[in-house]
N, C-alpha and C positions, 0 to 999 in steps of 0.2 A: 354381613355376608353378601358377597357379589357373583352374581356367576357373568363372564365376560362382560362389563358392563360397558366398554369401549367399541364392541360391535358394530360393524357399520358407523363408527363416528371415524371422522377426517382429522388429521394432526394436532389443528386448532382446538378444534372440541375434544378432542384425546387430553390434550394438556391442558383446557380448560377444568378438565372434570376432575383430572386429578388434583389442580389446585383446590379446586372445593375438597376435597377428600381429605389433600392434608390439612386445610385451615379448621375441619369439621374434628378430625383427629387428634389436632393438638387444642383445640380451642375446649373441647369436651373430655380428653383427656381418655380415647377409645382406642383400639385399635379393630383397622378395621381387615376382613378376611376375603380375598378375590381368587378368584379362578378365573387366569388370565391366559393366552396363547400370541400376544403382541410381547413382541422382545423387546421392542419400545416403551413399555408399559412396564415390564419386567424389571425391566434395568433401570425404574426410577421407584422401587419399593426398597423397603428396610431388610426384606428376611423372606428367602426364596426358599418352598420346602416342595420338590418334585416327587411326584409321584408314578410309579410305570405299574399299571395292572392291582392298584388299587394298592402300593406295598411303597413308602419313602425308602428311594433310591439317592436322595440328596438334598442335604438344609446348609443353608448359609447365605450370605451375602451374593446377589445378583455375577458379579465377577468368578466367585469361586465356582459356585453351580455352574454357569456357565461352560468352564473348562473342565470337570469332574468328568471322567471317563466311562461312566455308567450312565450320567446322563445322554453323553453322546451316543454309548452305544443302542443305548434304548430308542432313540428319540433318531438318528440319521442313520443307523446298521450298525454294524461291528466296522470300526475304524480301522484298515489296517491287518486286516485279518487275515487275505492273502498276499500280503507281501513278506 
């Protein structure tokens, strides 16, 4: 279990750490649990599961959550809402 663990690290060190992650992951055969807020970091995991007010608003692959319309609304306003 990770809670942001990319904090203050720079691109390099961003994708340095996840390479340790996955080589520690598949080499040991774990899975490991992050609580991330880099979209950059986001979008290179297996299995995105969002959460708004403590309640899963969305799970799936980094792509799908992504464009899921609860996530948006949660997370940027309500999209669209007066037009």
């Amino acid at each position: 279990l990770l809670d942001e663990p990319t904090a203050g690290m720079n691109e390099d060190e961003t994708r340095d750490l996840l390479a340790v992650l996955r080589r520690v992951c598949a080499e040991r055969q774990v899975t490991t649990l992050l609580i991330e807020h880099k979209m950059s970091v986001i979008d290179e995991v297996d299995h995105v599961v969002v959460l708004d007010q403590g309640r899963v608003i969305a799970s799936g692959m980094p792509q799908q959550v992504r464009g899921d319309q609860h996530v948006i609304a949660a997370y940027l306003g309500q999209v669209g809402a007066d037009q």
